[in-house]
KOLGU-4560 file (N, C-alpha, C; in nm, 3 decimals, padded with zeros to 5 digits):
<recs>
<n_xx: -00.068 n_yy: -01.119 n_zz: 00.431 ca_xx: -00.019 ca_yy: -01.175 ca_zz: 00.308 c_xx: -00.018 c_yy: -01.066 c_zz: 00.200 mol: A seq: 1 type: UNK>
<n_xx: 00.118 n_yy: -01.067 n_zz: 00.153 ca_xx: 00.090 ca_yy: -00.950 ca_zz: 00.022 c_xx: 00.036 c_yy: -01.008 c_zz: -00.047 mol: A seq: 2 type: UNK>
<n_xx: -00.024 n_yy: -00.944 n_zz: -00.163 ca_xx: -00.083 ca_yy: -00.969 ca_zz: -00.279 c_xx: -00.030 c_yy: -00.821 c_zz: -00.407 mol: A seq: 3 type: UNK>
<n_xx: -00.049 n_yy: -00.917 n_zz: -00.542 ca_xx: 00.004 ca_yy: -00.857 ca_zz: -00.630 c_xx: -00.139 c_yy: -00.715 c_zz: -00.690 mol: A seq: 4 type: UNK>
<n_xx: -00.142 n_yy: -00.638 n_zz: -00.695 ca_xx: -00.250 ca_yy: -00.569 ca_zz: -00.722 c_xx: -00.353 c_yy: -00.592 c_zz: -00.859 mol: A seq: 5 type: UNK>
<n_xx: -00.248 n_yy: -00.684 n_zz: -00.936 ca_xx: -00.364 ca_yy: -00.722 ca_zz: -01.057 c_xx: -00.425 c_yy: -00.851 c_zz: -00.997 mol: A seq: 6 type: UNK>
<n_xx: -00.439 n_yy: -00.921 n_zz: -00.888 ca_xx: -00.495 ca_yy: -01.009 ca_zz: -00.865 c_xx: -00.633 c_yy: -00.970 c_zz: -00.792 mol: A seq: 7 type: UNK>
<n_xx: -00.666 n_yy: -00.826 n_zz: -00.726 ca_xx: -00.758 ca_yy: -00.813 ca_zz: -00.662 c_xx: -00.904 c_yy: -00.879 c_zz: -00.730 mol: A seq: 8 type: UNK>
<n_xx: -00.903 n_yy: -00.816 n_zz: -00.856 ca_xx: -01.021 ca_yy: -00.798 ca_zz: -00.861 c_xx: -01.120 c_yy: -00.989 c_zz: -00.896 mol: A seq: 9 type: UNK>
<n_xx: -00.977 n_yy: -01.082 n_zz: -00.905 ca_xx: -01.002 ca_yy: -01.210 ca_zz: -00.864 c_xx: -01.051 c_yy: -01.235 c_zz: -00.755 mol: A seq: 10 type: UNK>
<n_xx: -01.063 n_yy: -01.162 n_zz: -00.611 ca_xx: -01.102 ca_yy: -01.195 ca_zz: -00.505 c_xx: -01.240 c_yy: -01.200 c_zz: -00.449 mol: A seq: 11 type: UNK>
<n_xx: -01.283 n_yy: -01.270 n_zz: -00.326 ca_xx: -01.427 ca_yy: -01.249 ca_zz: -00.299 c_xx: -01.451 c_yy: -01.167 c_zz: -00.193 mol: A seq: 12 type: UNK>
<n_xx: -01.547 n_yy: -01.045 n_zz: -00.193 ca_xx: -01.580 ca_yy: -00.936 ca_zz: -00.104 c_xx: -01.706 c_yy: -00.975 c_zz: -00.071 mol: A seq: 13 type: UNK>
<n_xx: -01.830 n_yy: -01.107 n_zz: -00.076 ca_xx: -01.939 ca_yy: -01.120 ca_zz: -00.045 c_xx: -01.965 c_yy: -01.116 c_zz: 00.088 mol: A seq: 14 type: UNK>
<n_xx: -01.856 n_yy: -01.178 n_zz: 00.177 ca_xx: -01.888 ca_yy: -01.220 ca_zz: 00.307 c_xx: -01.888 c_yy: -01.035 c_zz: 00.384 mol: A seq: 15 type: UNK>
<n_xx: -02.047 n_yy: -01.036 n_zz: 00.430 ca_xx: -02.069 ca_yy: -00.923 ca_zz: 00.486 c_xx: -02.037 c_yy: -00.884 c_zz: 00.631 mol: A seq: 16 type: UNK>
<n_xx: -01.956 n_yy: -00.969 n_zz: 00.709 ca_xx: -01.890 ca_yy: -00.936 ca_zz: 00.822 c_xx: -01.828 c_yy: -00.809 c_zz: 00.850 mol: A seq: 17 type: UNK>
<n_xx: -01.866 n_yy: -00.745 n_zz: 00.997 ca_xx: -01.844 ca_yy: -00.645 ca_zz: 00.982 c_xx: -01.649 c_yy: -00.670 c_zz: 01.024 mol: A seq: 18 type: UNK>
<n_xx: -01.546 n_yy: -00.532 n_zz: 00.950 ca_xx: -01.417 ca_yy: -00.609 ca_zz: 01.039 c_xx: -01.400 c_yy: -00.453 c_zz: 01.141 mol: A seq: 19 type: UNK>
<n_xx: -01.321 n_yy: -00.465 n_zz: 01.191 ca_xx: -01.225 ca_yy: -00.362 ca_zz: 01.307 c_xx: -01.168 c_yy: -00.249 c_zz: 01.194 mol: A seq: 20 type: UNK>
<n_xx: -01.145 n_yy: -00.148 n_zz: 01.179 ca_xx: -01.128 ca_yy: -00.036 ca_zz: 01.120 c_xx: -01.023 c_yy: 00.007 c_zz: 01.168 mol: A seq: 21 type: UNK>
<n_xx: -00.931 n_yy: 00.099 n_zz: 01.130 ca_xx: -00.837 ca_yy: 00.176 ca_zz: 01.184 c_xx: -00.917 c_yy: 00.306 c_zz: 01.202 mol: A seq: 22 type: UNK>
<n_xx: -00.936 n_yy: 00.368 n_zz: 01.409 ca_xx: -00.974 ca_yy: 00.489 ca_zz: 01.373 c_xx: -00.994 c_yy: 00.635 c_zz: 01.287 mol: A seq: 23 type: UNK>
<n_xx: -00.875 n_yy: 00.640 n_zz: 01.229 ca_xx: -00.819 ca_yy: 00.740 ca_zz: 01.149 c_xx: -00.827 c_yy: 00.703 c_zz: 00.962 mol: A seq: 24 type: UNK>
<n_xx: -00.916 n_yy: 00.620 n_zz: 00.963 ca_xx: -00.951 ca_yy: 00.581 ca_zz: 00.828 c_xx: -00.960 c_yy: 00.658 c_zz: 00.744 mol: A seq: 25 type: UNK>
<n_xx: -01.047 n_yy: 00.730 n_zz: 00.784 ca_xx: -01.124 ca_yy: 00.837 ca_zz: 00.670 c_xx: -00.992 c_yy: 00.982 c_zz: 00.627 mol: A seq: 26 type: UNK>
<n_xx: -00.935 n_yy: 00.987 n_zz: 00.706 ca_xx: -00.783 ca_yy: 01.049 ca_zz: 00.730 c_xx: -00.687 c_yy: 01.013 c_zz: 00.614 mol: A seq: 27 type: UNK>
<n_xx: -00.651 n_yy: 00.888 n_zz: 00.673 ca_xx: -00.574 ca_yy: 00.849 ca_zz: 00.592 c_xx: -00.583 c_yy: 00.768 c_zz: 00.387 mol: A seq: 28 type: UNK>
<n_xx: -00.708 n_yy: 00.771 n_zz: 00.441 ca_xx: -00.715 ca_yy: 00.809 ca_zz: 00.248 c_xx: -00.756 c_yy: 00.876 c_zz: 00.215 mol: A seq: 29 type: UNK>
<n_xx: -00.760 n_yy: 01.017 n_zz: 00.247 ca_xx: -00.727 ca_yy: 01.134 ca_zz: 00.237 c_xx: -00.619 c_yy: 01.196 c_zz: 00.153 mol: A seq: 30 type: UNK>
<n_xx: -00.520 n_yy: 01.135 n_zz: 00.269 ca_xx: -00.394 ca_yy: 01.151 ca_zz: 00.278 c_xx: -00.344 c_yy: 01.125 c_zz: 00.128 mol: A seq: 31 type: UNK>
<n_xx: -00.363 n_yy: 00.970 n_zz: 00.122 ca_xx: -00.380 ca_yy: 00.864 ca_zz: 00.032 c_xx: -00.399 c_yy: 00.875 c_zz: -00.103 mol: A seq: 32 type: UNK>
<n_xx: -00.484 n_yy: 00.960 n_zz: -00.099 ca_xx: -00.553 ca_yy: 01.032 ca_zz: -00.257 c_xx: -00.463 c_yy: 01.126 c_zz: -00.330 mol: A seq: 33 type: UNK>
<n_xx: -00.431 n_yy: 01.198 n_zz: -00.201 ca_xx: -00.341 ca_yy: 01.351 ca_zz: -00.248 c_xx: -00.226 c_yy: 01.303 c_zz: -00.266 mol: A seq: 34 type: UNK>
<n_xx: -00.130 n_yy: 01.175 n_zz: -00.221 ca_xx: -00.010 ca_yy: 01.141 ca_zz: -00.217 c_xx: -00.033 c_yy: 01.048 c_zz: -00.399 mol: A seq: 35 type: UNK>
<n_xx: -00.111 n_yy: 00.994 n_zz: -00.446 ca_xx: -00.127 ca_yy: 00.924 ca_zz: -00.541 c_xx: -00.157 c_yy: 01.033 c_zz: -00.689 mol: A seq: 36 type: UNK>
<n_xx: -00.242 n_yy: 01.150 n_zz: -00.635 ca_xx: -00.276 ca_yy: 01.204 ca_zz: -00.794 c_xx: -00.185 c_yy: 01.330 c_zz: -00.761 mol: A seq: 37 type: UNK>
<n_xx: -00.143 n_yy: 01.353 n_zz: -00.646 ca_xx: -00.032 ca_yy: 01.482 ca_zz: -00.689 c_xx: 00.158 c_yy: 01.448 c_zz: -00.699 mol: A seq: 38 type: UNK>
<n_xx: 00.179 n_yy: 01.330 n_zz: -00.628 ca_xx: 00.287 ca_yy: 01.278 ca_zz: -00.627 c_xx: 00.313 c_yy: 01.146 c_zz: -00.689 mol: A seq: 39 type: UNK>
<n_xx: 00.214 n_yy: 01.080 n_zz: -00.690 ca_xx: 00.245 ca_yy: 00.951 ca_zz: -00.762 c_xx: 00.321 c_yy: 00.806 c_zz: -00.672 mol: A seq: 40 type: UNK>
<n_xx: 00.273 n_yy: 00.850 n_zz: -00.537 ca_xx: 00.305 ca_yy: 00.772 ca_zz: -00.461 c_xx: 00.217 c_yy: 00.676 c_zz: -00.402 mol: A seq: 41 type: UNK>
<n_xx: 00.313 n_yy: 00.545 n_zz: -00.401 ca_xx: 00.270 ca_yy: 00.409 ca_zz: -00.291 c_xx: 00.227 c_yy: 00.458 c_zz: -00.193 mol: A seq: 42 type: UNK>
<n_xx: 00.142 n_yy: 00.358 n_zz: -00.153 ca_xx: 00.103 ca_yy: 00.380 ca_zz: 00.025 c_xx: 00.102 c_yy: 00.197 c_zz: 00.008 mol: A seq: 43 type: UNK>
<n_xx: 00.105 n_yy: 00.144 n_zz: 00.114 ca_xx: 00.022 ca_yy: 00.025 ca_zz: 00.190 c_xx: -00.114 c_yy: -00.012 c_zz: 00.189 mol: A seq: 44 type: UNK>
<n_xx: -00.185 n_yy: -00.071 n_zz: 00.130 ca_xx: -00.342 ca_yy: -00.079 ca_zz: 00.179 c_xx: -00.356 c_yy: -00.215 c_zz: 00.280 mol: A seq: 45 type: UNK>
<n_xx: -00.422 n_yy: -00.202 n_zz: 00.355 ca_xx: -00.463 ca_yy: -00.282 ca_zz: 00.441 c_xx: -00.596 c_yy: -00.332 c_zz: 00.466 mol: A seq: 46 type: UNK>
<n_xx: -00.644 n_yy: -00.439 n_zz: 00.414 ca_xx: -00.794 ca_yy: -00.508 ca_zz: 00.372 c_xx: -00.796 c_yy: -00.665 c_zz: 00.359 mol: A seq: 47 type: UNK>
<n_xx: -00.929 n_yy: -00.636 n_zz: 00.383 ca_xx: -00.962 ca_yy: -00.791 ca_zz: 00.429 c_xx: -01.069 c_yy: -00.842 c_zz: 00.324 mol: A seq: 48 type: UNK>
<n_xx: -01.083 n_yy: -00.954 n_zz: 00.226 ca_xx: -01.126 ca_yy: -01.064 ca_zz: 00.173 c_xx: -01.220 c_yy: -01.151 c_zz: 00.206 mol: A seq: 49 type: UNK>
<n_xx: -01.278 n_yy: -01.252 n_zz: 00.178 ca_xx: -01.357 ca_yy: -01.363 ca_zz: 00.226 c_xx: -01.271 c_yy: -01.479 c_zz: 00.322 mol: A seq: 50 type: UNK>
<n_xx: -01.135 n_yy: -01.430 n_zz: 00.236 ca_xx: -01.049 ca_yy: -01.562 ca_zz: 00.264 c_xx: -00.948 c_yy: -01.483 c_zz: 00.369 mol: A seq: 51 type: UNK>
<n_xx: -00.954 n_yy: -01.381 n_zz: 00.400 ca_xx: -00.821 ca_yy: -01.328 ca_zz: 00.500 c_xx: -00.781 c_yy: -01.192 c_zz: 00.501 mol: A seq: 52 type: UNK>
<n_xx: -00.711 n_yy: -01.123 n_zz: 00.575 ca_xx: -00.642 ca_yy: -01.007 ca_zz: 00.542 c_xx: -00.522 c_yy: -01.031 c_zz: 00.452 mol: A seq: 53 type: UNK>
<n_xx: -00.511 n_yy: -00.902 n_zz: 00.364 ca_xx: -00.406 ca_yy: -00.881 ca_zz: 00.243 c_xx: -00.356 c_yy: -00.755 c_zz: 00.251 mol: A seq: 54 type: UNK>
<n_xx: -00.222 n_yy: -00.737 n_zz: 00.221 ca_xx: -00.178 ca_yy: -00.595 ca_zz: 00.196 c_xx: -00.101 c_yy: -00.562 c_zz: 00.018 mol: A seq: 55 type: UNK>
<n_xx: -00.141 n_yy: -00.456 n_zz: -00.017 ca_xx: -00.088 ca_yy: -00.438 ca_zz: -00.155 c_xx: 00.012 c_yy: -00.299 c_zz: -00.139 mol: A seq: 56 type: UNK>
<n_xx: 00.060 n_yy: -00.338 n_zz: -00.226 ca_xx: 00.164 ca_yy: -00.200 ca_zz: -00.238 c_xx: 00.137 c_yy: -00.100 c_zz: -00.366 mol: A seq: 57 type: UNK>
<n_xx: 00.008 n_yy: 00.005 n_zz: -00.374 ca_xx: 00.000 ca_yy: 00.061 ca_zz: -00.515 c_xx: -00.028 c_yy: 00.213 c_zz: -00.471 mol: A seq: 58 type: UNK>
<n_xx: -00.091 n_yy: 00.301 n_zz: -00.581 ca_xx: -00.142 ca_yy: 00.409 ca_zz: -00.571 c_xx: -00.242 c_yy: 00.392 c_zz: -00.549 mol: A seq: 59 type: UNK>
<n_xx: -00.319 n_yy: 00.529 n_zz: -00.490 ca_xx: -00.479 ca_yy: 00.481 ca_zz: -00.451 c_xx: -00.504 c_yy: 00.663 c_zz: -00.542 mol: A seq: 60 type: UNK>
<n_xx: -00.608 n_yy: 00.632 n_zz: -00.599 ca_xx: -00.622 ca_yy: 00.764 ca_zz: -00.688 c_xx: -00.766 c_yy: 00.766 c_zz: -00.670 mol: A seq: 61 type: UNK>
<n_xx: -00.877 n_yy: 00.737 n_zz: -00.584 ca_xx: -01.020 ca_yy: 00.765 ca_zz: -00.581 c_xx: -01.069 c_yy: 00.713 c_zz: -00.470 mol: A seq: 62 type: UNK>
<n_xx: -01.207 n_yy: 00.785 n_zz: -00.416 ca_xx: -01.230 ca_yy: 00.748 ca_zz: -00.285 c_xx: -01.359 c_yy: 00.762 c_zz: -00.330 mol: A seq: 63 type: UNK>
<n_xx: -01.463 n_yy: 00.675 n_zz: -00.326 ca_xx: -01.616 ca_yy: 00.688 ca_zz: -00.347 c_xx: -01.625 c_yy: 00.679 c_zz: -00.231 mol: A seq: 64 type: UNK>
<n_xx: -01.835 n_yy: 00.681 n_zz: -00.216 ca_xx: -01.912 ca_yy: 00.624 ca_zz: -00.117 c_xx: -01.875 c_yy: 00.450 c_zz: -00.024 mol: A seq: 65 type: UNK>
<n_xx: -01.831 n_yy: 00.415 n_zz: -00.124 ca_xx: -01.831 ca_yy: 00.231 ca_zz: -00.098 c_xx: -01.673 c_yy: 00.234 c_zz: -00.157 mol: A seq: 66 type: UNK>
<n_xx: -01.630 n_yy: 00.222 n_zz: -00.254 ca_xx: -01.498 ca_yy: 00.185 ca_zz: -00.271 c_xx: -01.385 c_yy: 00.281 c_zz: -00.307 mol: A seq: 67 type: UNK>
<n_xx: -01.268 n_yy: 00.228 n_zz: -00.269 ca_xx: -01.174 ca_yy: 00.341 ca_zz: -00.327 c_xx: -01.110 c_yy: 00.260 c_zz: -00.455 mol: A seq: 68 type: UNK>
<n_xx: -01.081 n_yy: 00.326 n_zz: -00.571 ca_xx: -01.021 ca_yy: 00.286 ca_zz: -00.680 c_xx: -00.871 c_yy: 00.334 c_zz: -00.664 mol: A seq: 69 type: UNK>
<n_xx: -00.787 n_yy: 00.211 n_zz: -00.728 ca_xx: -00.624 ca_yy: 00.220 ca_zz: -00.717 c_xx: -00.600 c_yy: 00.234 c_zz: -00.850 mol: A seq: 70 type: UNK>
<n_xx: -00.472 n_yy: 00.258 n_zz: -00.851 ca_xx: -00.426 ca_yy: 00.226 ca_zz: -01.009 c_xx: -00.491 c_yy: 00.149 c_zz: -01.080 mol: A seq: 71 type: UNK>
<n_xx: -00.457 n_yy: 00.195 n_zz: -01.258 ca_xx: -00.546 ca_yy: 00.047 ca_zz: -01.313 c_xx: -00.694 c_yy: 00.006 c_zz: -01.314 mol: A seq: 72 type: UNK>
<n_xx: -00.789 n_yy: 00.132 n_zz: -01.243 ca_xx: -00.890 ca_yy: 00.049 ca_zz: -01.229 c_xx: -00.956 c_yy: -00.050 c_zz: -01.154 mol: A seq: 73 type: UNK>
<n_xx: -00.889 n_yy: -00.066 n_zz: -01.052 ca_xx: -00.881 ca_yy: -00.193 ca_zz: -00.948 c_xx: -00.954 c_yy: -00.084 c_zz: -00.834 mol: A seq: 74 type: UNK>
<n_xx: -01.078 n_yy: -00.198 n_zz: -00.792 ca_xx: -01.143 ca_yy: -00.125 ca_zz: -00.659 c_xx: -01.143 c_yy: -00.235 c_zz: -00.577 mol: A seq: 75 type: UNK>
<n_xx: -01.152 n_yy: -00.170 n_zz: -00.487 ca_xx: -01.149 ca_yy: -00.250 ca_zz: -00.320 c_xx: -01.310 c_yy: -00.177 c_zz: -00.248 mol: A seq: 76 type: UNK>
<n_xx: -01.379 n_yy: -00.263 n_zz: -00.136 ca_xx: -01.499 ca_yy: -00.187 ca_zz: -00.072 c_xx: -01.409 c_yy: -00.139 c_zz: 00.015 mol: A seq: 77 type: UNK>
<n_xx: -01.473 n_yy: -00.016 n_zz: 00.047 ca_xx: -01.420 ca_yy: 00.093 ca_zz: 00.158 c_xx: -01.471 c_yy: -00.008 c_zz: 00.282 mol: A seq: 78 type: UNK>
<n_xx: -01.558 n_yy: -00.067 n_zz: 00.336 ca_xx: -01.652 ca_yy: -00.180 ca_zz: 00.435 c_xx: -01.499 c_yy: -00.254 c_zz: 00.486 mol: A seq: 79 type: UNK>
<n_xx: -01.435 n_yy: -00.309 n_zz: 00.403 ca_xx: -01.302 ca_yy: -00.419 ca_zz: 00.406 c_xx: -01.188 c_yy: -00.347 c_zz: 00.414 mol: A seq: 80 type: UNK>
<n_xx: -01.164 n_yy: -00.210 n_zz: 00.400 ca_xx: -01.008 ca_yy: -00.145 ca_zz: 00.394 c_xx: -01.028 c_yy: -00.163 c_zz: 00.589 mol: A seq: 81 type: UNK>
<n_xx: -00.898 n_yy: -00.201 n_zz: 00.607 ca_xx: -00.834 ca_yy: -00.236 ca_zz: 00.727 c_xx: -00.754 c_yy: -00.074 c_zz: 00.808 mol: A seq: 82 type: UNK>
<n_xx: -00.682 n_yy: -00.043 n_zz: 00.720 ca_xx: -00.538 ca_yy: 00.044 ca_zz: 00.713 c_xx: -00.515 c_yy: 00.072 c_zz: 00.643 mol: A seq: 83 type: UNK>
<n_xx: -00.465 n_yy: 00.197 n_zz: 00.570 ca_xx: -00.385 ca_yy: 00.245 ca_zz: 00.461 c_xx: -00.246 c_yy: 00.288 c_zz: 00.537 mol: A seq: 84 type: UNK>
<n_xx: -00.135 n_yy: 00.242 n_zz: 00.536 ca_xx: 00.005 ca_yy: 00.306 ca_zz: 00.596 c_xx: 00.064 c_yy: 00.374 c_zz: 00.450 mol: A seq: 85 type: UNK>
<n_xx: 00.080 n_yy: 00.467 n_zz: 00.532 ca_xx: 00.139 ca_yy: 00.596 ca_zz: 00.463 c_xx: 00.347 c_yy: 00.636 c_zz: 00.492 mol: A seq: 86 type: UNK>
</recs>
């Protein structure tokens, strides 16, 4: 289900289930980072909720320990990112 990116931070991240990862995670927001603060480009994020998997369409401009921050200020837990398609 897409979702609009100002709606994230409405969502619930409590449920501590672990999910399935894309091997190449750590890779691709990498990738992700450098495509957002040197080009200014979309990627796909791919993450999962209390209530389901969601995909957004934004920049991703930060990668902490636990979350990566998108445009705007909007964080997601790194625990719940699914996929980033590039």
């Amino acid at each position: 289900m897409y979702i609009e990116k100002e709606l994230i931070p409405s969502l619930s991240f409590k449920d501590a289930s672990v999910i399935e990862q894309h091997p190449e995670l750590s890779k691709q927001l990498k990738k992700a980072m450098t495509l957002g603060n040197t080009h200014k480009r979309k990627v796909k994020i791919v993450f999962q909720d209390d209530e389901g998997v969601k995909k957004v369409d934004t920049t991703l401009w930060a990668s902490g320990s636990k979350f990566v921050c998108l445009k705007g200020g909007v964080w997601i837990p790194i625990n719940r990112l699914i996929e980033i398609v590039i």
